[in-house]
N, C-alpha and C positions, 0 to 999 in steps of 0.2 A: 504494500500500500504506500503511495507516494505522499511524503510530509514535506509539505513547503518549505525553506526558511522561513524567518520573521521578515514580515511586511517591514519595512521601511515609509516613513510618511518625509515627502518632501516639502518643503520650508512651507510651502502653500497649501498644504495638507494634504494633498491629494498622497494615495497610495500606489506604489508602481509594481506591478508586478513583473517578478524576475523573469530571467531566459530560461533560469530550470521550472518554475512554477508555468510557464507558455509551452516549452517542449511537453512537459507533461499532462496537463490538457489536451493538446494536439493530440500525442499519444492515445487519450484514452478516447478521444473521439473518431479519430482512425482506426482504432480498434487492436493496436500496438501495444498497449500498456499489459504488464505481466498478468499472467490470468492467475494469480494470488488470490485468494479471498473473494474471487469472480465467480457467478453462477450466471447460467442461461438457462432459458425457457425450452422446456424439449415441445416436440410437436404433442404430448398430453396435456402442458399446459404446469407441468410441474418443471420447479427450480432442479437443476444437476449441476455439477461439478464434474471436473475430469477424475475425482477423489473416489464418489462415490460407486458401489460395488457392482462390476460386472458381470452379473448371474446368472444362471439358469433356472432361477426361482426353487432351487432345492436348499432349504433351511440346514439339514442336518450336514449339507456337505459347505454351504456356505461358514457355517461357524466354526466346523472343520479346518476352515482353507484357513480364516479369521486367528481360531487357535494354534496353528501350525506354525502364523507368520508372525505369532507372539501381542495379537491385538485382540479385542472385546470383537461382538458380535453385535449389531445393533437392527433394527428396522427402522426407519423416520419414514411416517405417514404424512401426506401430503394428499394438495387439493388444487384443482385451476381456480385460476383465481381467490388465492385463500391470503387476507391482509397477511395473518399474523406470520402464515410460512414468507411469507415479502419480506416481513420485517426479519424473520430470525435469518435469510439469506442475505439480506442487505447490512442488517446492523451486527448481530450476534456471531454468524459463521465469517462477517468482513474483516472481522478484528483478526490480524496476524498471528496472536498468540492463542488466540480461542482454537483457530482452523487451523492451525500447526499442532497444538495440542489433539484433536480429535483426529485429526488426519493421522498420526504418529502411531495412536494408542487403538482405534476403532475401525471397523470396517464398518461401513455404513453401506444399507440397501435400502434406495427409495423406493414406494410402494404407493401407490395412485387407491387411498382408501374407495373410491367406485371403481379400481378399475376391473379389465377383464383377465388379465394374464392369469396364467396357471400357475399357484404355487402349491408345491411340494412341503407340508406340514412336517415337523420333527417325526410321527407318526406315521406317515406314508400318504395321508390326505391328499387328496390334491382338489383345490379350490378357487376360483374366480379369488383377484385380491380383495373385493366386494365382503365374498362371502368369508374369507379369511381374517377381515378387521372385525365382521361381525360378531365369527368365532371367538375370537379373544375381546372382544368389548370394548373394539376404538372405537369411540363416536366423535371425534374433533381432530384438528387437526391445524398444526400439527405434533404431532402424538409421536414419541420417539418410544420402544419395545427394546429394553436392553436384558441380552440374554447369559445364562452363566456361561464359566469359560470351557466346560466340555459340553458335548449331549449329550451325556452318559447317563440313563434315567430317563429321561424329558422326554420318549415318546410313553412312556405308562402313568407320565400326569397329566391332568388332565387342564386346557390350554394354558389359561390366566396362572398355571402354577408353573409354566413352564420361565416366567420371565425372574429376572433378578432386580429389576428395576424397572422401571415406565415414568414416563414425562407425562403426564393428559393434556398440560397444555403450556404455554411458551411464557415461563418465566424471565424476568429481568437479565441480563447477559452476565451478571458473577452470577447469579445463582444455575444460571445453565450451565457455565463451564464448572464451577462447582458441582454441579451433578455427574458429569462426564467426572470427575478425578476423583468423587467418592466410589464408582460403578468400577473404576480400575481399578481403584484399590480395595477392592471389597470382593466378594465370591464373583 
């Protein structure tokens, strides 16, 4: 994320803004500037990152891949058009140290709470993501499912006991990343 120097006010008060504060505008309006803390709209209408997890919607082999590569297991549910997922893409996941933090520690898989894709339950289930949030009792969004660091057990309980954590809904940005660094250091 690009931080200015300090403005400078000339004798007449006016402010000038610098050569590196004008490249980096340009930059981001060209579409040049580091894609850090940057999310885009996919054609469902939900925010992505190049961070978040590339799946085949199989959960047991997702938190698998997640625990192999020494990171937490997450789901963040999402919605088109949903303020609060805007704000935690823009303000919360913007912040360098938050999305460095989570990016590090968590494998994150987005999940369209109406959508249709198939996913593959710890269980064998296989479910519209529809029917999947229903399963486990997201109703808002967005709603993060953070899961323990093996499957080992979690197809024989049954859904809402499979998680080790859940967000319901988008608190203030330390308490968010506070919740990601208690779920690491925790089961």
């Amino acid at each position: 994320m690009f931080i200015p120097e300090p403005r400078k006010a000339h004798e007449g008060g006016d402010t000038v803004i610098t050569r590196r504060e004008m490249a980096a505008g340009l930059a981001v309006m060209a579409g040049l500037a580091p894609a850090y803390g940057k999310a885009r709209l996919s054609e469902d209408g939900l925010y992505q990152t190049e961070w978040y997890l590339d799946s085949f919607l199989d959960l047991a082999e997702d938190l698998g891949t997640a625990s192999r590569d020494g990171k937490r297991f997450a789901i963040l549910w999402g919605l088109r058009n949903c303020p609060a997922c805007r704000r935690m893409h823009e303000v919360h996941l913007a912040d360098p140290a938050t999305e460095a933090y989570i990016r590090e520690n968590f494998a994150i898989l987005h999940l369209n709470i109406l959508g249709a894709r198939e996913v593959t339950d710890f269980d064998g289930t296989k479910l519209s993501e529809k029917a999947f949030a229903a399963r486990y009792g997201i109703v808002g969004t967005p709603a993060i499912q953070f899961f323990p660091a093996s499957a080992e057990g979690l197809a024989a309980r049954r859904p809402q006991e499979r998680e080790a954590a859940r967000m319901a809904s988008l608190p203030e940005p330390e308490a968010f990343l506070a919740l990601f660094r208690t779920v690491r250091g925790g089961t």
